[in-house]
C-alpha positions in Angstrom: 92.4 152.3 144.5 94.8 149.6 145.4 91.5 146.8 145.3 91.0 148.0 142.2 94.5 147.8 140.2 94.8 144.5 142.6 91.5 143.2 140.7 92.2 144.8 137.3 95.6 142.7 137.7 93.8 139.4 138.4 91.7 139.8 135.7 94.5 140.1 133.2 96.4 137.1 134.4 92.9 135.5 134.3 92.6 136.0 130.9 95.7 135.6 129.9 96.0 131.9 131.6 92.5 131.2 129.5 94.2 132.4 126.4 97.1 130.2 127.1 94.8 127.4 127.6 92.9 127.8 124.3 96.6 128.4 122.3 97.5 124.6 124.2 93.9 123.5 122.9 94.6 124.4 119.4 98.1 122.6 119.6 96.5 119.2 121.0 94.2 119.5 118.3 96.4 120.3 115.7 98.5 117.8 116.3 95.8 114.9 116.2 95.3 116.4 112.7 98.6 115.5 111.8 98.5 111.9 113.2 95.3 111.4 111.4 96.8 112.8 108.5 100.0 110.3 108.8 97.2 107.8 109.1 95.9 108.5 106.3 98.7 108.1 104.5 100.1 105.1 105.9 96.8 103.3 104.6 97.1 104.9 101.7 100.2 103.6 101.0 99.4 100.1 101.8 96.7 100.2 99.2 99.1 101.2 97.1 101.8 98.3 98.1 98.7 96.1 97.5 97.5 97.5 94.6 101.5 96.6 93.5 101.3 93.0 94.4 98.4 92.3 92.7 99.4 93.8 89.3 102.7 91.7 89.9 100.2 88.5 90.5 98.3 89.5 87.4 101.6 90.2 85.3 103.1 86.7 86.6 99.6 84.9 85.3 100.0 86.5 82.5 103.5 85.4 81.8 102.2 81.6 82.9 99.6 81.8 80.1 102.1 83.3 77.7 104.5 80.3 78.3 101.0 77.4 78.4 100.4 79.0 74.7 103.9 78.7 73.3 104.3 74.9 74.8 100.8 74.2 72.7 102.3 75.2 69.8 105.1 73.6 69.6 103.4 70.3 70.3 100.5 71.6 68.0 103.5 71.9 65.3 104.7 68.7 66.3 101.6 67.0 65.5 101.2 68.8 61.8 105.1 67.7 61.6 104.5 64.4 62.8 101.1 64.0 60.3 102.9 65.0 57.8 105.6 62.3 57.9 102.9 59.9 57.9 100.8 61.1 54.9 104.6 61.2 53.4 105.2 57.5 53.9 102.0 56.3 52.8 
């Protein structure tokens, strides 16, 4: 009887040590879940920084071409101006 309850015993802790073992497993693979995750969104927050510096790039061009067109009118007025002085005198 004392083999048996001995046995009985060693079978518990046995399964009890693979349960443990699986419960660690599940951590381990829980937690390369999360560091994928935080991969994830590291990358996705670098598109995003990205995605921030070119709209900046596209909103400076923009203000260049703004700034090209208003220094051609003025000399464009300049010119009318300038004509018309000279069809004035004549």
């Amino acid at each position: 009887m004392r083999n048996v309850l001995s046995l009985i015993i060693l079978y518990v802790l046995q399964i009890s040590l693979c349960l443990l073992q699986i419960s660690l497993c599940v951590l381990q693979i829980s937690l390369c879940v999360l560091q994928i995750s935080l991969c994830v969104l590291q990358i996705s927050l670098c598109v995003l920084q990205i995605s921030l510096c070119v709209l900046q790039i596209s909103l400076c061009v923009l203000q260049i071409s703004l700034c090209v067109l208003q220094i051609s009118l003025c000399v464009l007025q300049i010119l009318i101006m300038s004509s018309t002085l000279t069809h004035s005198r004549n």
